[in-house]
Backbone atoms as SQL, in Angstrom:
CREATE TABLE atoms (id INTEGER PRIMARY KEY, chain TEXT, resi INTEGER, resn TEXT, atom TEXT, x REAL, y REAL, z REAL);
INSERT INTO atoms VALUES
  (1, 'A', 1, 'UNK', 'N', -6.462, -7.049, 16.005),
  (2, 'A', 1, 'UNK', 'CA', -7.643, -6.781, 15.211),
  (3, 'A', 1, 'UNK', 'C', -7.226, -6.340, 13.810),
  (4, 'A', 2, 'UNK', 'N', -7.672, -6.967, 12.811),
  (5, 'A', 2, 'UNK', 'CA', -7.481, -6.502, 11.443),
  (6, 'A', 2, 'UNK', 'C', -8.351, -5.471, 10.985),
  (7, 'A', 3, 'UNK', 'N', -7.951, -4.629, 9.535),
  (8, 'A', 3, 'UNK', 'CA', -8.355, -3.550, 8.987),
  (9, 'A', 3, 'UNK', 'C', -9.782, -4.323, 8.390),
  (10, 'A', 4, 'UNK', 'N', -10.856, -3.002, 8.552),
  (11, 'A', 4, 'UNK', 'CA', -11.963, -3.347, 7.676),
  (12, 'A', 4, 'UNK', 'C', -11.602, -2.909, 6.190),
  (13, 'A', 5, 'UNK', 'N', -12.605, -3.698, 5.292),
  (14, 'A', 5, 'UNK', 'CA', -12.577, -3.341, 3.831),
  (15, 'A', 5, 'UNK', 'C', -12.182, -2.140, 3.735),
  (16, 'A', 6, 'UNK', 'N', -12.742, -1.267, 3.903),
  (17, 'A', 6, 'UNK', 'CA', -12.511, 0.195, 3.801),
  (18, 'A', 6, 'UNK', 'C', -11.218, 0.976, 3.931),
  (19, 'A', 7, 'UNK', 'N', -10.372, 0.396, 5.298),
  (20, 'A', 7, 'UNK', 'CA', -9.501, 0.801, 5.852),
  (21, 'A', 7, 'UNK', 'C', -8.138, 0.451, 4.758),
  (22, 'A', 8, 'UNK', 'N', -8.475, -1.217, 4.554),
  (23, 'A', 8, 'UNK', 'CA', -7.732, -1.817, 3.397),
  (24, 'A', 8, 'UNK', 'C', -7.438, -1.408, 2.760),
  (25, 'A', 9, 'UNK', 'N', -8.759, -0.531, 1.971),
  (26, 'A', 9, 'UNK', 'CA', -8.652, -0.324, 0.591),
  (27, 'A', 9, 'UNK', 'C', -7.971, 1.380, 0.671),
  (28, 'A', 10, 'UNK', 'N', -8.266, 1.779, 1.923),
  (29, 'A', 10, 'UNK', 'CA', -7.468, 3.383, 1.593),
  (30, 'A', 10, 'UNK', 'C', -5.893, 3.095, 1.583),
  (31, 'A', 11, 'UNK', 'N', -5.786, 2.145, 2.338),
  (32, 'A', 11, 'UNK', 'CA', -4.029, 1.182, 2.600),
  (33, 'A', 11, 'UNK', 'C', -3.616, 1.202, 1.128),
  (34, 'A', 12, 'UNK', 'N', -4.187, 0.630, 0.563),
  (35, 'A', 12, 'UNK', 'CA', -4.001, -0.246, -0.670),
  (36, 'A', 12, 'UNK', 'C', -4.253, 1.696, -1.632),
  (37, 'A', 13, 'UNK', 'N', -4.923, 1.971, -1.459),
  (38, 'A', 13, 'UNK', 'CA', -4.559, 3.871, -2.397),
  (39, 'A', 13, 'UNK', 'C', -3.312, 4.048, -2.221),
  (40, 'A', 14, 'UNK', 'N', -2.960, 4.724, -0.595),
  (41, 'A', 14, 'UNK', 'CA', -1.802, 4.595, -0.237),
  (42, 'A', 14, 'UNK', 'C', -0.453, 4.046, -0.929),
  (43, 'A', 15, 'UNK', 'N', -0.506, 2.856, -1.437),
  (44, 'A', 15, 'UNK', 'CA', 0.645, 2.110, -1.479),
  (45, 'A', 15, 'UNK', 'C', 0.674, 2.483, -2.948),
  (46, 'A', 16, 'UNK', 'N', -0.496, 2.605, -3.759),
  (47, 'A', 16, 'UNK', 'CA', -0.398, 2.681, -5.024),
  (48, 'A', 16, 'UNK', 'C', -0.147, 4.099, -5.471),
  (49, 'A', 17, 'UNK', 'N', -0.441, 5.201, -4.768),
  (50, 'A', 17, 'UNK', 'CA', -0.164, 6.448, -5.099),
  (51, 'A', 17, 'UNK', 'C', 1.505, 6.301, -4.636),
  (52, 'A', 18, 'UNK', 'N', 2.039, 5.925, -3.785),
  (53, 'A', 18, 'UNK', 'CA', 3.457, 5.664, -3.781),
  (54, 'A', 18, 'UNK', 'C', 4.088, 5.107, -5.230),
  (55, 'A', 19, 'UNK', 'N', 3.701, 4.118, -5.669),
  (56, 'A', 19, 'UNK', 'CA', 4.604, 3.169, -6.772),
  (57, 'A', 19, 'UNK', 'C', 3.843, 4.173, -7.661),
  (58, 'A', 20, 'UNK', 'N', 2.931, 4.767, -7.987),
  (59, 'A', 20, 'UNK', 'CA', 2.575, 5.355, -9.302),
  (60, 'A', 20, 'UNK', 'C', 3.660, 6.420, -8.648),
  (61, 'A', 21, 'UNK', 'N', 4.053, 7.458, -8.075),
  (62, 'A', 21, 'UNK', 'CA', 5.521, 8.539, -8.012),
  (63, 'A', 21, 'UNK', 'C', 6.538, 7.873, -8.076),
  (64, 'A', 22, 'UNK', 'N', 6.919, 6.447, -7.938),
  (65, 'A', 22, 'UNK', 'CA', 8.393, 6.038, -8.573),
  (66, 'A', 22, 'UNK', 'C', 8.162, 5.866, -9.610),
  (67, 'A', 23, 'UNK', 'N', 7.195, 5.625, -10.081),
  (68, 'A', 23, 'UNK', 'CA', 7.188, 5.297, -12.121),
  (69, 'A', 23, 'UNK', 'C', 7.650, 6.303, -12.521),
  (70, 'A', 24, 'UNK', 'N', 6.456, 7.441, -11.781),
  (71, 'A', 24, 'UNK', 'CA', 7.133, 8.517, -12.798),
  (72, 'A', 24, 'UNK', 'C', 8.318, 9.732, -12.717),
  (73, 'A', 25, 'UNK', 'N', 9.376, 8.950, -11.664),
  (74, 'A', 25, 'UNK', 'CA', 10.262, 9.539, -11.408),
  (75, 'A', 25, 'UNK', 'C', 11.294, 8.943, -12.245),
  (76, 'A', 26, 'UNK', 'N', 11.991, 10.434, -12.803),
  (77, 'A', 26, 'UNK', 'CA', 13.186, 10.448, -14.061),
  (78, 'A', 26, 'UNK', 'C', 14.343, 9.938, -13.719),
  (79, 'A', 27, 'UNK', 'N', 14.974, 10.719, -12.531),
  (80, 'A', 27, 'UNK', 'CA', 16.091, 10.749, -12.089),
  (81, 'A', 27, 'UNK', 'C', 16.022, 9.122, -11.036),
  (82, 'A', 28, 'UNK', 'N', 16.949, 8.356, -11.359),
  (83, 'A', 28, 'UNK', 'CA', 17.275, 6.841, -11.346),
  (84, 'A', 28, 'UNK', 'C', 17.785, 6.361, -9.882),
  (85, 'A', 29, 'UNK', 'N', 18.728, 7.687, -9.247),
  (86, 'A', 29, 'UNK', 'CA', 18.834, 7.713, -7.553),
  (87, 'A', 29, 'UNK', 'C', 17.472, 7.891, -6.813),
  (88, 'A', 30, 'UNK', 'N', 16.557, 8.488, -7.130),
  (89, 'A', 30, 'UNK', 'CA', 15.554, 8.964, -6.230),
  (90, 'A', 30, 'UNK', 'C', 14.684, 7.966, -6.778),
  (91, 'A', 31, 'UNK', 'N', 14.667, 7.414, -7.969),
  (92, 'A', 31, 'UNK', 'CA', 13.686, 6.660, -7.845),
  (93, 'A', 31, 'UNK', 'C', 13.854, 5.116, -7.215),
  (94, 'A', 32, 'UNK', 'N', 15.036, 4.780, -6.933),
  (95, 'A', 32, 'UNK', 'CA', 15.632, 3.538, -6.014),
  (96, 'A', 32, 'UNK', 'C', 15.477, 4.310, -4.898),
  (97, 'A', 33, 'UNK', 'N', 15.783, 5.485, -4.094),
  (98, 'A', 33, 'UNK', 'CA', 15.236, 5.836, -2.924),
  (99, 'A', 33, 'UNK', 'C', 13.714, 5.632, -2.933),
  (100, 'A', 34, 'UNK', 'N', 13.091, 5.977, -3.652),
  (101, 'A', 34, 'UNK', 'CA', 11.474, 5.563, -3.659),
  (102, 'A', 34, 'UNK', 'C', 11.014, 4.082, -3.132),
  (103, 'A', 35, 'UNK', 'N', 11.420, 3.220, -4.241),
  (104, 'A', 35, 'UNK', 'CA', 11.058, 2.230, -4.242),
  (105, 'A', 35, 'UNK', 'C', 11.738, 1.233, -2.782),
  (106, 'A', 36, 'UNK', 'N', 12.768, 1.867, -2.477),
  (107, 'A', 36, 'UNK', 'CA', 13.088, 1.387, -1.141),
  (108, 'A', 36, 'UNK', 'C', 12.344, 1.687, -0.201),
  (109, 'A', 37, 'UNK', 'N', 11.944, 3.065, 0.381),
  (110, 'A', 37, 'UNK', 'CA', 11.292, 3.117, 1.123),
  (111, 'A', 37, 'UNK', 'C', 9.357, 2.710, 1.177),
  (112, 'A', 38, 'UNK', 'N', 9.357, 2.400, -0.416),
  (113, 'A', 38, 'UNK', 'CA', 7.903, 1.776, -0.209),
  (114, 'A', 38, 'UNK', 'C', 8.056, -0.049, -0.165),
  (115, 'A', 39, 'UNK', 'N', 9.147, -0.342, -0.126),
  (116, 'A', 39, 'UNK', 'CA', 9.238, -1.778, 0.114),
  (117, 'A', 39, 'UNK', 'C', 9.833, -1.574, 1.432),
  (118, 'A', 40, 'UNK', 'N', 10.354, -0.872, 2.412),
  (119, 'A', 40, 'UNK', 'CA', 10.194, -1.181, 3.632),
  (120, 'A', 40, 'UNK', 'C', 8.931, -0.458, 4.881),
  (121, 'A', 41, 'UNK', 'N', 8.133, -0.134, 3.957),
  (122, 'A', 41, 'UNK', 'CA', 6.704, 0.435, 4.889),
  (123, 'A', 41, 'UNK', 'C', 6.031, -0.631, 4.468),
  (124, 'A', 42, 'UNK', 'N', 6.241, -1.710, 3.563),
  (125, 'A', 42, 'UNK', 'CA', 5.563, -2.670, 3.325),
  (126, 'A', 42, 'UNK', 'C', 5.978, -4.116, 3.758),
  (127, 'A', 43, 'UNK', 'N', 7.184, -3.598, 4.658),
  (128, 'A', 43, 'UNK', 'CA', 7.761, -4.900, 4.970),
  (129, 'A', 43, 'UNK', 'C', 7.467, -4.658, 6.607),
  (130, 'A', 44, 'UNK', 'N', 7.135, -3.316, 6.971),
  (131, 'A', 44, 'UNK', 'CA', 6.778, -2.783, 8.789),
  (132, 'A', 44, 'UNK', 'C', 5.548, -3.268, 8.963),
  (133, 'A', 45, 'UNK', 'N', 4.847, -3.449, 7.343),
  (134, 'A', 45, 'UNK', 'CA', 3.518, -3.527, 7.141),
  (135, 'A', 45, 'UNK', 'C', 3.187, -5.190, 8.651),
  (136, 'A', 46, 'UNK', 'N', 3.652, -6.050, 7.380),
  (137, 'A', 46, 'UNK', 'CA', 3.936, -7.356, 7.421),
  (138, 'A', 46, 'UNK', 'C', 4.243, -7.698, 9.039),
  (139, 'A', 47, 'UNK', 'N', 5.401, -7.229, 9.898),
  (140, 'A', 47, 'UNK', 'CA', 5.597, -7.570, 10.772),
  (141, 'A', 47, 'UNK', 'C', 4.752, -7.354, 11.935),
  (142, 'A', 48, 'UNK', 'N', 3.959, -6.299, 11.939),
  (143, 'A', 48, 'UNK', 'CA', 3.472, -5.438, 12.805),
  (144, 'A', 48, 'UNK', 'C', 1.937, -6.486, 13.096);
């Protein structure tokens, strides 16, 4: 069963309140730790 609109769209907050804290992270290690772990909750996304 797929997500309703709603559910989507809190998904889709979710993912974007993630990538908006790697933007604005300074330090260049943590922000490749960031962006890794929001490209593999988005890749668990996908399989699942």
């Amino acid at each position: 069963m797929g997500m309703t609109t709603k559910q989507f769209n809190g998904y889709l907050r979710l993912v974007l309140s993630s990538v908006q804290e790697a933007i604005k992270e300074e330090d260049a290690e943590k922000k490749q730790r960031l962006l890794e772990q929001i490209a593999e909750n988005l890749q668990s996304a996908i399989v699942k």
